[in-house]
N, CA and C of each residue as an Amber inpcrd file, in Angstrom:
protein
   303
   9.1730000  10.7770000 -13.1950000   8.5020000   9.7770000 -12.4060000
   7.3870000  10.4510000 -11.6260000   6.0920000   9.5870000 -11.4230000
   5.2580000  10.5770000 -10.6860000   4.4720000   9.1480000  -9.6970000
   3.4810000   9.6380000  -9.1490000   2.7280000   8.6890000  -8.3930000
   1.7590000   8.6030000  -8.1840000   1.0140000   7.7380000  -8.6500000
   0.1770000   7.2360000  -9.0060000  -1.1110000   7.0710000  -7.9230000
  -2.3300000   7.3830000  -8.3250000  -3.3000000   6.8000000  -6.3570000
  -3.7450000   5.5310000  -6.9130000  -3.4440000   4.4560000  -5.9500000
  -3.8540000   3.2510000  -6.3750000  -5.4240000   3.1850000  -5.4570000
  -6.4010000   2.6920000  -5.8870000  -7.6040000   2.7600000  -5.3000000
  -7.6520000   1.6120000  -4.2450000  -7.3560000   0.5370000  -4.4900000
  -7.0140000  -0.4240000  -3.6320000  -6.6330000  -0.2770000  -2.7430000
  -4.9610000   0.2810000  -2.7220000  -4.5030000   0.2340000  -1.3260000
  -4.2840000   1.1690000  -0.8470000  -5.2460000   2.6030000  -1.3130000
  -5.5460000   3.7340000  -0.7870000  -4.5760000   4.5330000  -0.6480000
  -3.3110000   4.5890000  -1.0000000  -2.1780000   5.1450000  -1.4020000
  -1.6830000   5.7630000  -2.8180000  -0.6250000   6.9610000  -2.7410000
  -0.3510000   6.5360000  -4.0500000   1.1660000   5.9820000  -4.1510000
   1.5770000   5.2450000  -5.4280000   2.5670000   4.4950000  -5.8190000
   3.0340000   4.7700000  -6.6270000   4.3570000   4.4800000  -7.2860000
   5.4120000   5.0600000  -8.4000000   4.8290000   4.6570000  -9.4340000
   5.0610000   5.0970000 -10.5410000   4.9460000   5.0900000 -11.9150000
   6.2680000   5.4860000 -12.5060000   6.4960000   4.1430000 -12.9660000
   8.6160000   4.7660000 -13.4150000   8.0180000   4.6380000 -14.4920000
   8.9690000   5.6880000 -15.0940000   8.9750000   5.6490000 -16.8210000
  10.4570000   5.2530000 -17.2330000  11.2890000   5.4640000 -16.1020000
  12.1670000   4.5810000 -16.9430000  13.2980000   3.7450000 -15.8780000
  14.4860000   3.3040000 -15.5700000  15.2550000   2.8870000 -14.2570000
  15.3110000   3.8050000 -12.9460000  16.0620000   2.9000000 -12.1890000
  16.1290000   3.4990000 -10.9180000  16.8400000   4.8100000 -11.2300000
  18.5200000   3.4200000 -11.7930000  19.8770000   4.5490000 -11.9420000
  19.5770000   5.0340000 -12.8410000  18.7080000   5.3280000 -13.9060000
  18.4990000   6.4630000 -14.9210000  17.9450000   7.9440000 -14.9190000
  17.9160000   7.5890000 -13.0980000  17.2560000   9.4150000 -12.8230000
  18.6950000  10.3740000 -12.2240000  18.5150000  11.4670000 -12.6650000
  19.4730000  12.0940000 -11.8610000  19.6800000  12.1230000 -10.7410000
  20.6180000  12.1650000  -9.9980000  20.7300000  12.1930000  -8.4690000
  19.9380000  13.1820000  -8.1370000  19.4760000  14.1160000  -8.2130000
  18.9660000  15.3810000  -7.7050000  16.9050000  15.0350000  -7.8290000
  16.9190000  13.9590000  -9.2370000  15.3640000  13.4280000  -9.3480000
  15.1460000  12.2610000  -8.3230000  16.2910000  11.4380000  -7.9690000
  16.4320000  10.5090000  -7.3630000  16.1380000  11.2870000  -5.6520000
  17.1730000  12.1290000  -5.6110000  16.1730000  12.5800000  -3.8190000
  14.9300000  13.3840000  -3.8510000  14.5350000  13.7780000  -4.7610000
  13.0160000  14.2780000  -4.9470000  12.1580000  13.3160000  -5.0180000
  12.4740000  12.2810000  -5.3600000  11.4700000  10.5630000  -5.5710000
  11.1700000  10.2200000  -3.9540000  12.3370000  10.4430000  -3.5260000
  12.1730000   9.6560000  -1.8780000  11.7080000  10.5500000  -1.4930000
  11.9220000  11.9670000  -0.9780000  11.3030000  12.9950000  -0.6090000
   9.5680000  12.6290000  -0.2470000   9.2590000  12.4730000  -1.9440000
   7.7160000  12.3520000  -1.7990000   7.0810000  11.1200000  -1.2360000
   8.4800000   9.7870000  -1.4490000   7.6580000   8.5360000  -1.6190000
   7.8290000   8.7240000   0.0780000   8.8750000   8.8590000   0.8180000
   8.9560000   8.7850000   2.3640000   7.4510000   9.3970000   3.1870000
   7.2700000  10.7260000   2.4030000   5.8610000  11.3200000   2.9810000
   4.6530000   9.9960000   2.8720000   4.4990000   9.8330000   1.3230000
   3.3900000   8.4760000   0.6310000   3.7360000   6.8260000   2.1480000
   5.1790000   7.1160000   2.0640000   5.2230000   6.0150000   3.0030000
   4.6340000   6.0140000   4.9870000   4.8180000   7.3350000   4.9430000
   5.0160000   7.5160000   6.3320000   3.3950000   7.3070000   6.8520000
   2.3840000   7.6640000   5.7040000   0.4850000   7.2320000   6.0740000
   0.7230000   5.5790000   6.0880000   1.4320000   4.7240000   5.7520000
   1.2400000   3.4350000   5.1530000   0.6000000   2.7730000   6.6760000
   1.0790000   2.9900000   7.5590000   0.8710000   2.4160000   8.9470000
  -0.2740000   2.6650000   9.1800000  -1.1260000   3.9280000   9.2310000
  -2.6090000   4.5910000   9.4680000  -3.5070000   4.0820000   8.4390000
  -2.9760000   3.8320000   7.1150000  -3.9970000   3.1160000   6.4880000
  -4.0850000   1.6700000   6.7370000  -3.0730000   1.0480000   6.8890000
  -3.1930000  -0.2140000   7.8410000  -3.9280000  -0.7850000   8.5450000
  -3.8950000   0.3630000   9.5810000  -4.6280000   0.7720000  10.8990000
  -6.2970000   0.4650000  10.2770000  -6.6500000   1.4890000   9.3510000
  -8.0950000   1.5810000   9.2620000  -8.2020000   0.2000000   8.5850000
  -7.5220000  -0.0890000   7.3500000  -8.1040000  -1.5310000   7.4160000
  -8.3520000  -2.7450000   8.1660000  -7.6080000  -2.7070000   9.0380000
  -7.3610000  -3.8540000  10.0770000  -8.3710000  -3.7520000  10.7000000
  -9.2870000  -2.0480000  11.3670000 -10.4360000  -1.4900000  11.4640000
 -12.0690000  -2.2490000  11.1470000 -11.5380000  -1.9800000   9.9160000
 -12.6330000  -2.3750000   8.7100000 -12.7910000  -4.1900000   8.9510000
 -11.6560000  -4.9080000   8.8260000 -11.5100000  -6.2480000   9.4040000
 -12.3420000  -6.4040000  10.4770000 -11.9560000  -6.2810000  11.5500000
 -12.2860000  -6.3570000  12.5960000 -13.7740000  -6.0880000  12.8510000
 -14.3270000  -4.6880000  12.1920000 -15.3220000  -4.9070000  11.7770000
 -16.2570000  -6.0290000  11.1720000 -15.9090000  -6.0640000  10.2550000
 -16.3290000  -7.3110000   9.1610000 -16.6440000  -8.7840000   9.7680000
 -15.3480000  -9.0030000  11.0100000 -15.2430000 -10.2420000  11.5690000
 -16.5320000 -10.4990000  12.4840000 -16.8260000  -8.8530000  13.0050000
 -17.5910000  -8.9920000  14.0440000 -18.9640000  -9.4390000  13.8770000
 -19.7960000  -9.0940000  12.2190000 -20.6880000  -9.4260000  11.4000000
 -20.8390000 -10.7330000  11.0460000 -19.4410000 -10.9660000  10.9740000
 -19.6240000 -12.4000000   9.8860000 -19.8020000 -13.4070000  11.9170000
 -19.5200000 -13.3300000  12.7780000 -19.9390000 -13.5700000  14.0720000
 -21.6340000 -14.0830000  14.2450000 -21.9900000 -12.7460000  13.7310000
 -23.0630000 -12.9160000  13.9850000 -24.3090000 -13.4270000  13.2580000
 -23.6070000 -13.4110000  11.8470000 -24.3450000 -13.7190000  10.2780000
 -24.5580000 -15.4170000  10.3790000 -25.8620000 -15.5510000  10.0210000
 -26.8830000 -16.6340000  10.1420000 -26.5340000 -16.9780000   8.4750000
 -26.7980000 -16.1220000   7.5500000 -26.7370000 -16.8680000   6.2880000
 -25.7280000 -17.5260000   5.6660000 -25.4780000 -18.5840000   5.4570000
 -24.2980000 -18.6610000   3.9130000 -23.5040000 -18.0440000   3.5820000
 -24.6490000 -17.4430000   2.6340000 -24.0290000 -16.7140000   1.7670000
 -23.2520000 -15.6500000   1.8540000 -24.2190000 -15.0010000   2.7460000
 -23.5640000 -13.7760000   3.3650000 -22.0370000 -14.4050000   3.9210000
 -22.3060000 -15.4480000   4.7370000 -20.5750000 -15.8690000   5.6400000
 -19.7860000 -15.6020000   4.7540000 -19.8550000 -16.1180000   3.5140000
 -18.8500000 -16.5270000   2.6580000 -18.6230000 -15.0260000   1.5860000
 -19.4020000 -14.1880000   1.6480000 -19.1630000 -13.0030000   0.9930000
 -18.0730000 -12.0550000   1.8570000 -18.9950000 -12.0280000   3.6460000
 -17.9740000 -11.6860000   4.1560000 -16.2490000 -12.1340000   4.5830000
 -16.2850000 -13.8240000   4.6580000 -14.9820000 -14.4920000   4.3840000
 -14.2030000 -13.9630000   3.3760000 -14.5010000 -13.7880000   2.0530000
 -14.3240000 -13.2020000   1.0630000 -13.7640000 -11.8590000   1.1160000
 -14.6960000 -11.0440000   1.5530000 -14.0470000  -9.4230000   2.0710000
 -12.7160000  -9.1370000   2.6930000 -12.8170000 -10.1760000   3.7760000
 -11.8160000 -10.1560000   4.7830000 -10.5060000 -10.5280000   4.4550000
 -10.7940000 -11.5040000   3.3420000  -9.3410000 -12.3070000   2.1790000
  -8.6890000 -10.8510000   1.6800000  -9.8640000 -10.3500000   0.8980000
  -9.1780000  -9.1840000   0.2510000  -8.5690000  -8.4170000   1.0080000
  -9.2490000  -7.7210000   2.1250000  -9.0450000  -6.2400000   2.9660000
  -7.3240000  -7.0220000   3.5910000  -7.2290000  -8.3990000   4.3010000
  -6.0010000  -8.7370000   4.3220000  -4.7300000  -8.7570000   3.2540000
  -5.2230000  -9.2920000   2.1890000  -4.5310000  -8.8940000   1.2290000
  -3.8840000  -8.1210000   0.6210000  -4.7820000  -6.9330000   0.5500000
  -4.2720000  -5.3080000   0.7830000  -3.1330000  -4.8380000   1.5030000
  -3.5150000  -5.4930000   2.7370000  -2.9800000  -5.2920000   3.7380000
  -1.1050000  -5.8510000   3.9080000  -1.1160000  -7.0370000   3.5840000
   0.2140000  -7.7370000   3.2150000   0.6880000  -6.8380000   2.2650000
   0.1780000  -6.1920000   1.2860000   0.7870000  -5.5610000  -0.2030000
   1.3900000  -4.3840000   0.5910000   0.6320000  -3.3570000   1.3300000
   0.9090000  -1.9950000   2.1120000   2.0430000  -2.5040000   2.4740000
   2.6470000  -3.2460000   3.6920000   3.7140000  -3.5920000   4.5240000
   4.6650000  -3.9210000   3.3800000   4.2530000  -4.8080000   1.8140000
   5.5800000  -4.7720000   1.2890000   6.0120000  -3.0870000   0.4330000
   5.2870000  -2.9590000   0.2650000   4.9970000  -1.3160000  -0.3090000
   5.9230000  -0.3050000   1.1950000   5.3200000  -0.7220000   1.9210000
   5.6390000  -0.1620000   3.6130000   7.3170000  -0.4320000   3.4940000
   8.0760000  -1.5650000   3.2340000   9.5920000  -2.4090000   3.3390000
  10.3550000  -1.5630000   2.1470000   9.6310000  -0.9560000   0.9080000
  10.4500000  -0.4110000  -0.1000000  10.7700000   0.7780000   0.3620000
  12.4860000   0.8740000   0.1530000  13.1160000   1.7410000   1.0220000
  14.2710000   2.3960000  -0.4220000  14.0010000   2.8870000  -1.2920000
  14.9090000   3.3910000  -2.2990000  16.1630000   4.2600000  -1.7150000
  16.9480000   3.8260000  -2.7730000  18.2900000   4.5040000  -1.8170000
  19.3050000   5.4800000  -3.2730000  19.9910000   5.9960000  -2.9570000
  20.4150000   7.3860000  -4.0280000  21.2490000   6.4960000  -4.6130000
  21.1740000   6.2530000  -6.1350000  22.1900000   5.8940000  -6.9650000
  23.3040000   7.1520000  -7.0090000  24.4560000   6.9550000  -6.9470000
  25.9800000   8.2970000  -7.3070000  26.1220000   7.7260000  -8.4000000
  25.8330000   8.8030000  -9.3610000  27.2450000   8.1760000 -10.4310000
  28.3070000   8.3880000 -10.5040000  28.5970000   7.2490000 -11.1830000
  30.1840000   6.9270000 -11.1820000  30.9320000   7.4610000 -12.0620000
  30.7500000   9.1870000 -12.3710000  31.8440000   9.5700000 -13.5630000
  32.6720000  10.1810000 -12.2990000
């Protein structure tokens, strides 16, 4: 299993090649190991997007055109969007399969 940089949500993310319970216990705490580190930025990248928002909002404030409003409305859909995905990305909490021999 390795992980992936997703460009979007500025992180990187799992790439299973195959089940949860199909890794060894010993691959299984090396997964969290890394993903806990991958998880522990999730809040700071948050942060900067919400940033970037806030930004954006402050433009679209002041923006006279249309078009522009609605490009930046647009931006702000996405950069939120992102944003909802991180926090569920942020909630995945993998836990050690034992096997049962």
């Amino acid at each position: 299993m390795t992980f992936i940089y997703n460009k979007r949500l500025g992180i990187r993310i799992p790439a299973w090649t195959k089940n949860w319970e199909d890794y060894k216990e010993e691959e299984q705490k090396k997964i969290i190991d890394n993903w806990e580190v991958i998880r522990g930025k999730i809040p700071d990248r948050i942060k900067e997007i919400e940033n970037l928002i806030n930004y954006k909002q402050s433009q679209l404030e002041e923006e006279e055109n249309f078009q522009k409003s609605c490009s930046l409305n647009s931006e702000i859909s996405h950069l939120a969007s992102t944003i909802n995905d991180l926090w569920i990305w942020f909630r995945t909490d993998p836990q050690i399969s034992f096997s049962k021999d």
